[in-house]
Structures are given as C-alpha cells and as structure tokens.
KOLMI-923062 format. One record per residue: residue number from 1; residue in three letters; y, z, x of N, C-alpha, C in turn. Coordinates in nm, 2 decimals. Each point is the difference from the previous one (the first is absolute). Last residue first. Example, Ala and Ser with C-alpha at 12.3 -4.5 7.8 and 13.67 -1.06 7.14 Angstrom:
<atoms>
+-----+------+---------+--------+--------+----------+--------+---------+---------+--------+--------+
| seq | type | n_north |   n_up | n_east | ca_north |  ca_up | ca_east | c_north |   c_up | c_east |
+-----+------+---------+--------+--------+----------+--------+---------+---------+--------+--------+
|   2 |  Ser |   -0.22 |   0.71 |   1.28 |     0.11 |   0.00 |    0.09 |    0.11 |   0.08 |  -0.08 |
|   1 |  Ala |   -0.57 |  -0.01 |   0.03 |     0.12 |   0.00 |   -0.09 |    0.12 |   0.00 |   0.09 |
+-----+------+---------+--------+--------+----------+--------+---------+---------+--------+--------+
</atoms>
This chain:
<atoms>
+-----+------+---------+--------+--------+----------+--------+---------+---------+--------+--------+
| seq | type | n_north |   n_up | n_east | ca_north |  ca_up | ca_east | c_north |   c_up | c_east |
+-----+------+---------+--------+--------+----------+--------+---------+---------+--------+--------+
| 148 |  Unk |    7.06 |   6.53 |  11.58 |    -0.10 |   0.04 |   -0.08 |   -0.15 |   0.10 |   0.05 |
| 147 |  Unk |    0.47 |  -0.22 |   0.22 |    -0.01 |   0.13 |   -0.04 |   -0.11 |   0.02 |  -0.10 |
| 146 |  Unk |    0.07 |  -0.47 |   0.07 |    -0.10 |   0.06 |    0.16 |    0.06 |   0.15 |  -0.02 |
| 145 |  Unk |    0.13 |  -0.24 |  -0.38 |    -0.15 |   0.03 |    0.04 |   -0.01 |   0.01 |   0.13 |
| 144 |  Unk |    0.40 |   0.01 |  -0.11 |     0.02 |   0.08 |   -0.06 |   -0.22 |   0.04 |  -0.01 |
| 143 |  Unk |    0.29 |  -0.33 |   0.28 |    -0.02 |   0.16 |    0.02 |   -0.04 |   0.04 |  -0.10 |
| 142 |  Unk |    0.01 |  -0.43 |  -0.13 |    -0.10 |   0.02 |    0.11 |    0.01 |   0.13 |   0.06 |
| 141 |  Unk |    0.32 |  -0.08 |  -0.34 |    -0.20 |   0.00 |   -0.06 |   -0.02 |  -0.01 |   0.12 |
| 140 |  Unk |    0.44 |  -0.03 |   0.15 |    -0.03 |   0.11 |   -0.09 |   -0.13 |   0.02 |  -0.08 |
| 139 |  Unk |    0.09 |  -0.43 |   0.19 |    -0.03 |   0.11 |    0.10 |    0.04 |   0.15 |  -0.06 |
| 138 |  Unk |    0.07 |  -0.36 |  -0.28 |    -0.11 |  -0.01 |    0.02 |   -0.04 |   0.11 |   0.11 |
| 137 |  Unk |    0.45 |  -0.05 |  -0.15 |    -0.11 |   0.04 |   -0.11 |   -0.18 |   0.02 |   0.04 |
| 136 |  Unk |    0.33 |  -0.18 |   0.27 |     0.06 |   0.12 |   -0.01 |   -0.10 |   0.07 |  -0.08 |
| 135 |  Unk |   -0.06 |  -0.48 |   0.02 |    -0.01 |   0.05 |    0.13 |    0.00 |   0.20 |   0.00 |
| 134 |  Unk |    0.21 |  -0.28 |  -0.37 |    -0.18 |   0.04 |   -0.02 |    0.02 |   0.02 |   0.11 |
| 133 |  Unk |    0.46 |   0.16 |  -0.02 |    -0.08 |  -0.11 |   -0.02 |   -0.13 |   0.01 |   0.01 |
| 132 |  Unk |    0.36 |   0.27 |  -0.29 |    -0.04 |   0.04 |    0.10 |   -0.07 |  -0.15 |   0.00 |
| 131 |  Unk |    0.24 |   0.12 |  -0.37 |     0.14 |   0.04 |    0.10 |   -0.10 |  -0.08 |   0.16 |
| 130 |  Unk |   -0.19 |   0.11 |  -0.48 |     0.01 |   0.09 |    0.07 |    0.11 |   0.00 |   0.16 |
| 129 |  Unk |   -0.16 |  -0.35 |  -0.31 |     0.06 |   0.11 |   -0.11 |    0.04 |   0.10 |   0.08 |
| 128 |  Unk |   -0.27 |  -0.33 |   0.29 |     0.14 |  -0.07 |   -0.04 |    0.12 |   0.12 |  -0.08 |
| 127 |  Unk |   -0.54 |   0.15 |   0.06 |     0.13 |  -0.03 |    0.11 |    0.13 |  -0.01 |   0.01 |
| 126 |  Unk |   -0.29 |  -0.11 |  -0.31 |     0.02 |   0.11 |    0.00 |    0.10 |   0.09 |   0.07 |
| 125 |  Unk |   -0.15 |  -0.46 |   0.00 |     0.09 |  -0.02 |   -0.14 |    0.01 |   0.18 |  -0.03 |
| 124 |  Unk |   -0.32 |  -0.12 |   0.38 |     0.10 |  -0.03 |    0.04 |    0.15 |  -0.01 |  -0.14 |
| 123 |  Unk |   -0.48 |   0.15 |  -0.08 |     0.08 |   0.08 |    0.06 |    0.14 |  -0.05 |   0.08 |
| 122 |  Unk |   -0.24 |  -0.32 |  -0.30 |     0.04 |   0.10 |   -0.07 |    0.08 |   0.12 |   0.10 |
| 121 |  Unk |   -0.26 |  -0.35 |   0.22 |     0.16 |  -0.06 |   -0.04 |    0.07 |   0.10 |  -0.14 |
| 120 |  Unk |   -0.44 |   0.11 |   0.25 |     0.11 |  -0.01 |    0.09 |    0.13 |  -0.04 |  -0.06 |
| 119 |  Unk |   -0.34 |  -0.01 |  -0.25 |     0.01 |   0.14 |    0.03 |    0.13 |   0.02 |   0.07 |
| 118 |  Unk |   -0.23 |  -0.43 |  -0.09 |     0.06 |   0.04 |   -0.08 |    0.03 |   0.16 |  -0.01 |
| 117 |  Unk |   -0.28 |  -0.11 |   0.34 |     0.17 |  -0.08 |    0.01 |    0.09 |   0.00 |  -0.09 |
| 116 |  Unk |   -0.45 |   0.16 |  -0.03 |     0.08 |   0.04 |    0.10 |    0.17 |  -0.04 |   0.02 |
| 115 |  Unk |   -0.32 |  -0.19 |  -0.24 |     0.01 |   0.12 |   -0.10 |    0.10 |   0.07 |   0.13 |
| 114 |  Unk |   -0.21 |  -0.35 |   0.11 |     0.11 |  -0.07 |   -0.08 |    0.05 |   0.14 |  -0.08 |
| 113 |  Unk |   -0.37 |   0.07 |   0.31 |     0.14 |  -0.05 |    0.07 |    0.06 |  -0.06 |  -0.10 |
| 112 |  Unk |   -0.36 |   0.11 |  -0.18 |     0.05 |   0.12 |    0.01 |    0.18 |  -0.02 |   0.10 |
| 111 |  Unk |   -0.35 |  -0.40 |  -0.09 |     0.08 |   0.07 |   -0.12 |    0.07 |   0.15 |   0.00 |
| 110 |  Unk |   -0.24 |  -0.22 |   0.35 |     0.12 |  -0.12 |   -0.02 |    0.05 |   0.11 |  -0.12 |
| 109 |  Unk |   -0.37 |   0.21 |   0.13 |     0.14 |  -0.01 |    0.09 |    0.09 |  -0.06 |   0.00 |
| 108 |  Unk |   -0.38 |  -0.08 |  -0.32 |     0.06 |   0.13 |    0.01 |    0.11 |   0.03 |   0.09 |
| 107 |  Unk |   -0.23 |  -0.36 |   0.06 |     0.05 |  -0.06 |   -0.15 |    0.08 |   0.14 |  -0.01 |
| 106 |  Unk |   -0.30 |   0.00 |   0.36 |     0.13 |  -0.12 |    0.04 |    0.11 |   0.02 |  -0.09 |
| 105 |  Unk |   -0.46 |   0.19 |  -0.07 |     0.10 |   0.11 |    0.07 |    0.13 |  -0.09 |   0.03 |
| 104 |  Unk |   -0.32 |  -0.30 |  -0.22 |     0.05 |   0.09 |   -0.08 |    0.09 |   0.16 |   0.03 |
| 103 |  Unk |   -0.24 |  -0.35 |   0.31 |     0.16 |  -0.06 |   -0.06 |    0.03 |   0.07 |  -0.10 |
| 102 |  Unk |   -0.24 |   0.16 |   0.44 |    -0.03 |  -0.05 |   -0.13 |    0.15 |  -0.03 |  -0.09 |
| 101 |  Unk |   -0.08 |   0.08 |   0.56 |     0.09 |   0.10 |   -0.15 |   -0.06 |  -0.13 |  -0.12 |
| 100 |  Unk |   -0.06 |  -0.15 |   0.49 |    -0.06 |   0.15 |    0.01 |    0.01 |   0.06 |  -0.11 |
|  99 |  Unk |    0.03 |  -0.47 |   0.08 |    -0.09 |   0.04 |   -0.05 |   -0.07 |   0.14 |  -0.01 |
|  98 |  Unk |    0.39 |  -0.28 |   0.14 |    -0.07 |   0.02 |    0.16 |   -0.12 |   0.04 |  -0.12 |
|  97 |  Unk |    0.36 |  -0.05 |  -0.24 |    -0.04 |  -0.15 |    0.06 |   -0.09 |   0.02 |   0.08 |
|  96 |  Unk |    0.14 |   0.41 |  -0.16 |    -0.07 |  -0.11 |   -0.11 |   -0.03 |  -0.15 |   0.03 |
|  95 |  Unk |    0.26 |   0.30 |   0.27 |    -0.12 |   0.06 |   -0.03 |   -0.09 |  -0.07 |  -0.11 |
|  94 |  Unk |    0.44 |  -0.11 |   0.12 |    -0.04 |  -0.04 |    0.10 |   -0.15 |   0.03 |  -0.03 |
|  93 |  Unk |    0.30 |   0.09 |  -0.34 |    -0.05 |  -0.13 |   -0.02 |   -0.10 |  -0.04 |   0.18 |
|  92 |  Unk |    0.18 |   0.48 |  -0.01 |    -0.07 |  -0.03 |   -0.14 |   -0.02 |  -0.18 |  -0.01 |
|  91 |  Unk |    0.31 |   0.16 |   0.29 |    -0.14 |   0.04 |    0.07 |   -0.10 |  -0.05 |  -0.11 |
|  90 |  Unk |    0.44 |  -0.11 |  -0.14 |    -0.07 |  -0.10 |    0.09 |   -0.08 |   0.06 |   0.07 |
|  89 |  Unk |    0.12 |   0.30 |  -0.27 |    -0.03 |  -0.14 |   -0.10 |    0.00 |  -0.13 |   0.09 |
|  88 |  Unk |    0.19 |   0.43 |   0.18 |    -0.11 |   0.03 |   -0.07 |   -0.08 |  -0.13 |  -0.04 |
|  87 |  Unk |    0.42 |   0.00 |   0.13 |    -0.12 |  -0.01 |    0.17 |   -0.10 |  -0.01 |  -0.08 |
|  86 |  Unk |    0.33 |   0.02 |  -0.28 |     0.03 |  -0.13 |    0.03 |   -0.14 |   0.03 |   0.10 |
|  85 |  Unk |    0.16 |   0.36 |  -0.14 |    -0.06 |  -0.04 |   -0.17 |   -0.04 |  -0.11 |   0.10 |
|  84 |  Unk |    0.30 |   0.21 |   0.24 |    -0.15 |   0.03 |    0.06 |   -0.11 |  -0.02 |  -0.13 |
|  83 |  Unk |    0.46 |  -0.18 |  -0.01 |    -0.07 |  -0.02 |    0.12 |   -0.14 |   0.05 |   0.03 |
|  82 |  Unk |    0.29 |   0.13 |  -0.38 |    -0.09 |  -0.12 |    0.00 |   -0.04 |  -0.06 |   0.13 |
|  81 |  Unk |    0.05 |   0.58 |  -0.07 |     0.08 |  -0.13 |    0.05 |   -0.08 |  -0.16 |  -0.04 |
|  80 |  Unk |   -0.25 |   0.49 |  -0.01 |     0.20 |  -0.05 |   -0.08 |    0.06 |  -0.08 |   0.05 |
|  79 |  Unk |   -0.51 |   0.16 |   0.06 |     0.09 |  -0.13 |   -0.02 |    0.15 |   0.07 |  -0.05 |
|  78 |  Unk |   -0.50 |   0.22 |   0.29 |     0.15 |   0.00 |   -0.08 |    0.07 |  -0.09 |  -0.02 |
|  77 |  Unk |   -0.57 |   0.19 |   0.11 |     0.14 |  -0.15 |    0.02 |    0.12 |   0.01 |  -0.10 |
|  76 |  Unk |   -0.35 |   0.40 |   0.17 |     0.04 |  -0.08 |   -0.09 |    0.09 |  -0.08 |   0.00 |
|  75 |  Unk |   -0.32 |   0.14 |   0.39 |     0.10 |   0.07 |   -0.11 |    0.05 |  -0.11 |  -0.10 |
|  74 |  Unk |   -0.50 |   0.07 |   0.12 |     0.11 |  -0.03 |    0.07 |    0.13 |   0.06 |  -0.07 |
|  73 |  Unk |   -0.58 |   0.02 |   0.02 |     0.09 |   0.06 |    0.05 |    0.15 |  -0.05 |   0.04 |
|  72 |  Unk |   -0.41 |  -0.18 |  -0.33 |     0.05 |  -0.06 |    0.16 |    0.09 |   0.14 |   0.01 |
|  71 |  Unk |   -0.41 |  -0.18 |  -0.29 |     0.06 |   0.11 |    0.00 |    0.10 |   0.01 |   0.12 |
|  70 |  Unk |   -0.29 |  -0.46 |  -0.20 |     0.01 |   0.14 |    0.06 |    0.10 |   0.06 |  -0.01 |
|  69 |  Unk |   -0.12 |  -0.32 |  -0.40 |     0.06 |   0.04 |    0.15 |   -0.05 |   0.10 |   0.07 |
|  68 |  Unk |   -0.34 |  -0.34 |  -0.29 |     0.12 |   0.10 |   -0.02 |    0.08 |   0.07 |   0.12 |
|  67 |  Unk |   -0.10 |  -0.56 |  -0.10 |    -0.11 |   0.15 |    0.03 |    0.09 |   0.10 |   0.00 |
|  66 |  Unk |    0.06 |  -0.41 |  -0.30 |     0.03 |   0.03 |    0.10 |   -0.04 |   0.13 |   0.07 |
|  65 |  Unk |   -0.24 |  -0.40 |  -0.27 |     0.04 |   0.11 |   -0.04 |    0.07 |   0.03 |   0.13 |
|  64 |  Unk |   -0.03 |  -0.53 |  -0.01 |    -0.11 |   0.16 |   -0.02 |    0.09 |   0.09 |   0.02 |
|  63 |  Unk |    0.11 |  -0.46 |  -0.30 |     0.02 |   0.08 |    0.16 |   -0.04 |   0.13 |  -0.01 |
|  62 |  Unk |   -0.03 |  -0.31 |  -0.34 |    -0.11 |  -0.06 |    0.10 |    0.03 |   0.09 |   0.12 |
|  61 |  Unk |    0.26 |   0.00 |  -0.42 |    -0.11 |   0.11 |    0.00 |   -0.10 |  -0.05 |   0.11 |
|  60 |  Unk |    0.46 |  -0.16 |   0.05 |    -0.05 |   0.12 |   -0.03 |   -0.11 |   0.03 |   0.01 |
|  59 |  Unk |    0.03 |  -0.44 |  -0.10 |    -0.01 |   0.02 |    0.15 |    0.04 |   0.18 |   0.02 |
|  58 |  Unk |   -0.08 |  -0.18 |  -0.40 |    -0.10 |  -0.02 |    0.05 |    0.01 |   0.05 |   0.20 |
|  57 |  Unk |    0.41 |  -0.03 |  -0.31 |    -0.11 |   0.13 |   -0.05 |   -0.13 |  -0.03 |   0.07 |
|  56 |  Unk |    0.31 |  -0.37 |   0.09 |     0.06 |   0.16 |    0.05 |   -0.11 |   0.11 |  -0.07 |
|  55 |  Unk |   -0.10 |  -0.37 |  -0.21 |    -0.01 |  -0.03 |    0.14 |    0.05 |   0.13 |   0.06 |
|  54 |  Unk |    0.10 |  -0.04 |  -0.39 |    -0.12 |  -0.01 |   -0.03 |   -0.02 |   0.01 |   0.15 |
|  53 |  Unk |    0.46 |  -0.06 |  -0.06 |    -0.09 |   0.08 |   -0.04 |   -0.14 |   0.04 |   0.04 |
|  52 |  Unk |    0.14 |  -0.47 |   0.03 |     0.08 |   0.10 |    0.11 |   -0.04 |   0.19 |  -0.02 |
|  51 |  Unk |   -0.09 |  -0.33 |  -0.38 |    -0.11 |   0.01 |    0.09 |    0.04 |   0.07 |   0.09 |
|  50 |  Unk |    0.27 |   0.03 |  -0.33 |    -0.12 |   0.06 |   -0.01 |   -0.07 |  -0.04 |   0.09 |
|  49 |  Unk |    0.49 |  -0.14 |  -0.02 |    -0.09 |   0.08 |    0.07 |   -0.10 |   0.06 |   0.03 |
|  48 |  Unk |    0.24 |  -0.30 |  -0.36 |    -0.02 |  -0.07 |    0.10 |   -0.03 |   0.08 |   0.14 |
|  47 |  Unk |    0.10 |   0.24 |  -0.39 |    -0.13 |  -0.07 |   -0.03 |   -0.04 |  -0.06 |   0.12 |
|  46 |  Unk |    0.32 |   0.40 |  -0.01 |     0.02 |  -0.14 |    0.04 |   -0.16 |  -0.06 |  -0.01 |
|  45 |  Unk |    0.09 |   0.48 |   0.06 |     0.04 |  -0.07 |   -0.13 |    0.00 |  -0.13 |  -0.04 |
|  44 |  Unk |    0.02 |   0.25 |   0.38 |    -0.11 |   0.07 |   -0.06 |    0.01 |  -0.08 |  -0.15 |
|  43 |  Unk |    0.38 |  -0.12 |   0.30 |    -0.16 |  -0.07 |    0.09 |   -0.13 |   0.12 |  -0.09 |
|  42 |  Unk |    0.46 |  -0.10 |  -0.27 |    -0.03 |   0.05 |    0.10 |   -0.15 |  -0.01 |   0.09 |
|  41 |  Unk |    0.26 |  -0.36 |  -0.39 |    -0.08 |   0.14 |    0.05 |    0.02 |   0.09 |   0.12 |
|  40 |  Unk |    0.26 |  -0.45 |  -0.20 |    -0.04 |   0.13 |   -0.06 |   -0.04 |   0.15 |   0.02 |
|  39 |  Unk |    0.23 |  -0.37 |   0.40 |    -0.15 |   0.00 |   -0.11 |    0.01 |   0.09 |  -0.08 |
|  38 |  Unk |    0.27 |  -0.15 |   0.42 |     0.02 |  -0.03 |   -0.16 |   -0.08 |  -0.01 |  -0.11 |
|  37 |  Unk |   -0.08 |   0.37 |   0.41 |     0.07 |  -0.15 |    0.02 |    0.12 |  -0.08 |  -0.13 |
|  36 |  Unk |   -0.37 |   0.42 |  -0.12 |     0.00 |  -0.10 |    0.16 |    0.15 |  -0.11 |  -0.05 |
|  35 |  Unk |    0.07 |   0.46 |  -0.22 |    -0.08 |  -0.08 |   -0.03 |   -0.02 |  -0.03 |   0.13 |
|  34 |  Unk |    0.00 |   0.49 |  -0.06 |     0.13 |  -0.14 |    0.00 |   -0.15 |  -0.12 |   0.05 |
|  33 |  Unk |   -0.08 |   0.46 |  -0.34 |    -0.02 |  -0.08 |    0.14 |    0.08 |  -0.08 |   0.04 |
|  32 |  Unk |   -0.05 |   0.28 |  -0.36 |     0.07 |   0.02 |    0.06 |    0.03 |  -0.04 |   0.12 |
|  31 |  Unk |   -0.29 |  -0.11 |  -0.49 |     0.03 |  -0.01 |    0.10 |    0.14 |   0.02 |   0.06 |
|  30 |  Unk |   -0.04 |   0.12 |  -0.49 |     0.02 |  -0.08 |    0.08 |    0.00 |   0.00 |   0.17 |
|  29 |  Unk |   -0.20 |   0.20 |  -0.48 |     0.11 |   0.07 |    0.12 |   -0.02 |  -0.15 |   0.03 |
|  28 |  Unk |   -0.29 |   0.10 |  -0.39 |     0.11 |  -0.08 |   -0.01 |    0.09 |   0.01 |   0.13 |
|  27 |  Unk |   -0.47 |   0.13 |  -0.03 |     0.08 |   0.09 |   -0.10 |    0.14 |  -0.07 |   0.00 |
|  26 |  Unk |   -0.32 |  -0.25 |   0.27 |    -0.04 |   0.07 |   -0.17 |    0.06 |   0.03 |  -0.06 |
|  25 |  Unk |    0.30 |  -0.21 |   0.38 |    -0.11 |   0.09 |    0.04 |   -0.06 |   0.00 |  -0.18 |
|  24 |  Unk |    0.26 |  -0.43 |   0.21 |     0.00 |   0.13 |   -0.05 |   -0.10 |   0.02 |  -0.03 |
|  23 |  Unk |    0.30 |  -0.30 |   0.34 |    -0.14 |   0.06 |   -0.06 |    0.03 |   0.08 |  -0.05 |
|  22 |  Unk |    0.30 |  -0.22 |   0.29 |    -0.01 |  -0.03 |   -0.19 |   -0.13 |   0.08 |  -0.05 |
|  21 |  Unk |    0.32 |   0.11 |   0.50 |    -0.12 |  -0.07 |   -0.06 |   -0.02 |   0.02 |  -0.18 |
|  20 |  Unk |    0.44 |   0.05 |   0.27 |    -0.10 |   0.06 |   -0.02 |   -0.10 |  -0.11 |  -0.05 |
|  19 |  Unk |    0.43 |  -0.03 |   0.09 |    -0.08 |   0.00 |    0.14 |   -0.10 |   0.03 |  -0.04 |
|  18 |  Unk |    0.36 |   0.04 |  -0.28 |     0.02 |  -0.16 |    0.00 |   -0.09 |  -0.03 |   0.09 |
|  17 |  Unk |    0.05 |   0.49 |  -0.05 |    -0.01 |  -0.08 |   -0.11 |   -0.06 |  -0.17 |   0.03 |
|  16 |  Unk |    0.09 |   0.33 |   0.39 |     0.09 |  -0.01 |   -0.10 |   -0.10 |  -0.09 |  -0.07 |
|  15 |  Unk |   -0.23 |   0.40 |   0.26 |    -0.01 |  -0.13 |   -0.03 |    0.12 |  -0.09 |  -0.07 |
|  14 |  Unk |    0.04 |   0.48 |   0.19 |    -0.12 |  -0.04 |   -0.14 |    0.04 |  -0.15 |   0.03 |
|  13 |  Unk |   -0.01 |   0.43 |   0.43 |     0.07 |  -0.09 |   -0.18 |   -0.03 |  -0.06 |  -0.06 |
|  12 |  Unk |   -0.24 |   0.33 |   0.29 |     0.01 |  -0.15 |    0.03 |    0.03 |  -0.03 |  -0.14 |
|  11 |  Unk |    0.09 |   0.45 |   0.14 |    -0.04 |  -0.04 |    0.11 |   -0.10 |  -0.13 |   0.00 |
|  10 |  Unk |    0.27 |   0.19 |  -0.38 |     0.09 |   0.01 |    0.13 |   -0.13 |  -0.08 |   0.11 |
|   9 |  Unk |   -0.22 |   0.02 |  -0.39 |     0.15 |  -0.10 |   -0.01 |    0.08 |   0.06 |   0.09 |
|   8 |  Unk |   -0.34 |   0.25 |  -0.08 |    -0.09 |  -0.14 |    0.03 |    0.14 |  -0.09 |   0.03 |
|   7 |  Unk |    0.10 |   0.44 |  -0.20 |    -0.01 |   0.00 |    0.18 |   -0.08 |  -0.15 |   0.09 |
|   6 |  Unk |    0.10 |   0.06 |  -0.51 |     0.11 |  -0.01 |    0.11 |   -0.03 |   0.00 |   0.13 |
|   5 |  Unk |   -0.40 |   0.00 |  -0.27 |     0.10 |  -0.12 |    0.00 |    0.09 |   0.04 |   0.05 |
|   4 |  Unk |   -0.19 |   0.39 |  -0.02 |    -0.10 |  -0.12 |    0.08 |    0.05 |  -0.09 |   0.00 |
|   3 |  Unk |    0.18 |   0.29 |  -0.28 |     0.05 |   0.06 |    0.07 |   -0.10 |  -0.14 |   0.15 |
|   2 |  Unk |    0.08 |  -0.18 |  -0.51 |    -0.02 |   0.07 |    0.05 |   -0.02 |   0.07 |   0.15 |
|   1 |  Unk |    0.32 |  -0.21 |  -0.42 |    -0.07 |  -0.04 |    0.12 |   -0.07 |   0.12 |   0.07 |
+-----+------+---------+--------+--------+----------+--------+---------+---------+--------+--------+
</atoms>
C-alpha cells in the first residue's frame, strides 16, 4: 500500500465492502463509493442518475465565474476545536445562501473542515497515548503559535 493510501485511509476509512458501490473501473478496481440507499450504484454510477447528473453539470457550468478575491488584511482564523469547524461551515452555508461565496469555495471549506476534524480526532488519539486531554493538547499548539 502506498504511503497516500494509508494516510487516505486514516482520514476517511474505506467503505466496508457490503457498502460499496458495484462499479467497476477499466482497469478492474472497484468503485469505493458507498452505494445509494439499496441500490447497486453510487450516485456517479448509478444509470438511474445520468439525467440528475447531467443536470447538476449544466447547472455548474451555468454559474458565473467567481470574481477574484481581494487581498483582505486579517488574522488568520484558528480552528482547533469542532465548535469553531462547526461556526465556520454554518458562516460558510450562510454565505452561499445569501449569494456572497460560490459553491465551488463552499465545496473547498466543506472539504478542508472534514480534513480538519479528521486532524482533530487523530491529535486527540495523541493526546489520549500521552496521559494528556485534547483541550491540554490543543492549548499547547495555540501558545506555541502565538510564540511564533
């Protein structure tokens, strides 16, 4: 296994078996997707989805470019805690409903906050080996960047 696969598999474990979508790829792999519902496929896979598909790609590419950011002077938003993963991602869907954040910056912050968290629940399994609580653990990384 390679050094990208382990670390792909701690921070979103593999699908059990019996969940997985039926598809198989060209080269023979087997879809790692979990399936829909009680259906074969997974929703990229699923015949009975091509139009749903098709549609979601039309509506994508119908949404205008998002303009490029300005340059904002702030400090950098600190998460270690899922409370503040948790503020983030309902400012983030509030911004996307209000029409301020394009859904593809949406797709990025939803997906870095899952990388987050999966961060979070590794340093707390760190923590635990070490006697000490995430809280303990965590305010130790917060001095240790405001000494930077």
């Amino acid at each position: 296994m390679t050094e990208n696969k382990e670390v792909q598999e701690r921070v979103r474990p593999a699908v059990p078996e019996e969940e997985r979508c039926e598809h198989l790829h060209p080269d023979g792999r087997r879809c790692g997707s979990r399936r829909r519902d009680e259906r074969p496929f997974c929703w990229h896979h699923d015949p009975e989805m091509a139009e749903a598909r098709r549609e979601a790609l039309v509506r994508v590419e119908a949404e205008p470019e998002e303009e490029e950011e300005e340059e904002v002077e702030e400090e950098p938003v600190q998460l270690l805690s899922p409370e503040e993963i948790h503020e983030l991602l309902a400012e983030t869907l509030e911004a996307v409903q209000a029409g301020k954040m394009g859904v593809g910056r949406a797709y990025a912050v939803g997906y870095l906050a899952s990388m987050l968290l999966a961060t979070l629940k590794e340093i707390g399994k760190v923590a635990q080996q070490r006697g000490s609580s995430l809280s303990e653990l965590l305010r130790m990384v917060r001095e240790a960047r405001e000494d930077e």
